[in-house]
C-alpha positions in Angstrom: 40.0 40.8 -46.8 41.4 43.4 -49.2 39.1 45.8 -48.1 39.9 45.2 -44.7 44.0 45.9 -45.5 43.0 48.9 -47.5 41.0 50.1 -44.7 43.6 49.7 -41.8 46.4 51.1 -44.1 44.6 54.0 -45.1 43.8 54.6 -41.3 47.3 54.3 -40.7 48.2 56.9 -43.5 46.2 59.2 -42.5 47.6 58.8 -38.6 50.9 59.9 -39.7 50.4 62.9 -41.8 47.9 64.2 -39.1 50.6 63.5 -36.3 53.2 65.1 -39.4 50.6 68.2 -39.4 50.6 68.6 -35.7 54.5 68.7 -35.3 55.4 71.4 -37.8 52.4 73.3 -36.3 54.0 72.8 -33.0 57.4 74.2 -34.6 55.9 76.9 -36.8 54.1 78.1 -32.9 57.6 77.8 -31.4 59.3 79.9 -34.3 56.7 82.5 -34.1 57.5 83.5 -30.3 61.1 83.7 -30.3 62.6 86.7 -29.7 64.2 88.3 -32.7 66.2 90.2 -31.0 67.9 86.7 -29.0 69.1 85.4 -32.7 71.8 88.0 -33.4 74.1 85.8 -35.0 72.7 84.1 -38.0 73.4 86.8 -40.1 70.2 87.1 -41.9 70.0 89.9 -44.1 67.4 93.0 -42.7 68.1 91.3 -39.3 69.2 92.6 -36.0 72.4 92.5 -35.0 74.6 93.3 -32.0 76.0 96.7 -32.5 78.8 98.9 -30.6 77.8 101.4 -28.6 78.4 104.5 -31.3 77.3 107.6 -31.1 74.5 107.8 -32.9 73.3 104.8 -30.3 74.2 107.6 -27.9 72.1 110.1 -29.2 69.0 107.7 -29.4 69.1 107.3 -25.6 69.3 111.2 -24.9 66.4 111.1 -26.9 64.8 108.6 -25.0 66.1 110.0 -21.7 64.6 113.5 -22.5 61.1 112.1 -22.5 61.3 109.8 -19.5 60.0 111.1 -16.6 62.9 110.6 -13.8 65.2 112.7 -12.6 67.8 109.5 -12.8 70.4 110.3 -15.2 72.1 108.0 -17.4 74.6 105.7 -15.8 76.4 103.4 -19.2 74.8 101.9 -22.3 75.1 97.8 -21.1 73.5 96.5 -25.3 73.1 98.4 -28.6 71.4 95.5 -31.4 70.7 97.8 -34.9 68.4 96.4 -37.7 69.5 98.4 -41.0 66.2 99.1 -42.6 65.0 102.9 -44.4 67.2 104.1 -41.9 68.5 102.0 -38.3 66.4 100.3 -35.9 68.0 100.4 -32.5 67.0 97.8 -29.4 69.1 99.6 -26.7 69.5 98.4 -23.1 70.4 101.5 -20.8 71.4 101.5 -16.9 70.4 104.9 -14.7 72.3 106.0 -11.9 69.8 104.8 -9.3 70.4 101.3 -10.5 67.3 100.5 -13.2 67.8 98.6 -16.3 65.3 99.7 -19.2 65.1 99.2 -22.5 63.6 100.8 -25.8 63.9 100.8 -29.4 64.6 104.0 -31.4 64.2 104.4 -35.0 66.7 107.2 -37.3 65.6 108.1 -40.3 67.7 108.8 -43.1 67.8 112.7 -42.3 69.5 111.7 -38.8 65.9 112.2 -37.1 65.1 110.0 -33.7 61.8 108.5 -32.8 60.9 106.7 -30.2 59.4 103.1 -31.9 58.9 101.1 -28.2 58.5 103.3 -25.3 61.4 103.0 -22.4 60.6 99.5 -20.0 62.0 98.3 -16.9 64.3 95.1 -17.8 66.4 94.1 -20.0 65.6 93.8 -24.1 66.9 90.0 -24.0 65.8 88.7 -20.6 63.0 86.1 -22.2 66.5 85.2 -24.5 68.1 81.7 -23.5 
């Protein structure tokens, strides 16, 4: 009889640390495809951020622009997010005249240099945020 109450709690143990397991899996999975760029406000240090439009955010879109193959030309800046690391990450979100919404990420340097990190895509940076 003992054995048999050792046996089912044991079984019973081991059905709620596996079910445990499977839930902080689940939420690890979940954590792992959120868009960084979507949690702008927590404030995390060496996080993105939602950023004015300045103009060194300027500068990284004529950069951007002057590699692009379109004749469009730039119509406003619609989001600038920064990420201060060895210099700025910048997630910008740029309308043409003709209409299109793209988006890239540009990185400065230190020594004020511009490189393209993401090339230019149709859509907006945030569109998968909710």
């Amino acid at each position: 009889m003992q054995k048999r109450l050792a046996l089912v709690l044991s079984f019973c143990v081991l059905t709620a640390v596996g079910c445990s397991q499977q839930s902080t899996q689940a939420t690890i999975a979940k954590e792992k495809s959120i868009n960084p760029l979507c949690n702008t406000k927590a404030g995390m240090a060496g996080g993105w951020h939602d950023s004015a439009v300045t103009p060194e955010a300027a500068a990284a879109v004529d950069s951007v622009l002057a590699m692009m193959n379109t004749s469009a030309q730039l119509s406003k800046i619609l989001y600038v997010k920064a990420q201060v690391v060895n210099g700025i990450n910048y997630a910008i979100d740029f309308e043409l005249d003709n209409g299109e919404v793209w988006n890239t990420r540009v990185y400065r340097n230190l020594k004020g240099k511009y490189t393209m990190t993401q090339p230019a895509a149709l859509g907006s940076m945030t569109q998968d945020c909710q």
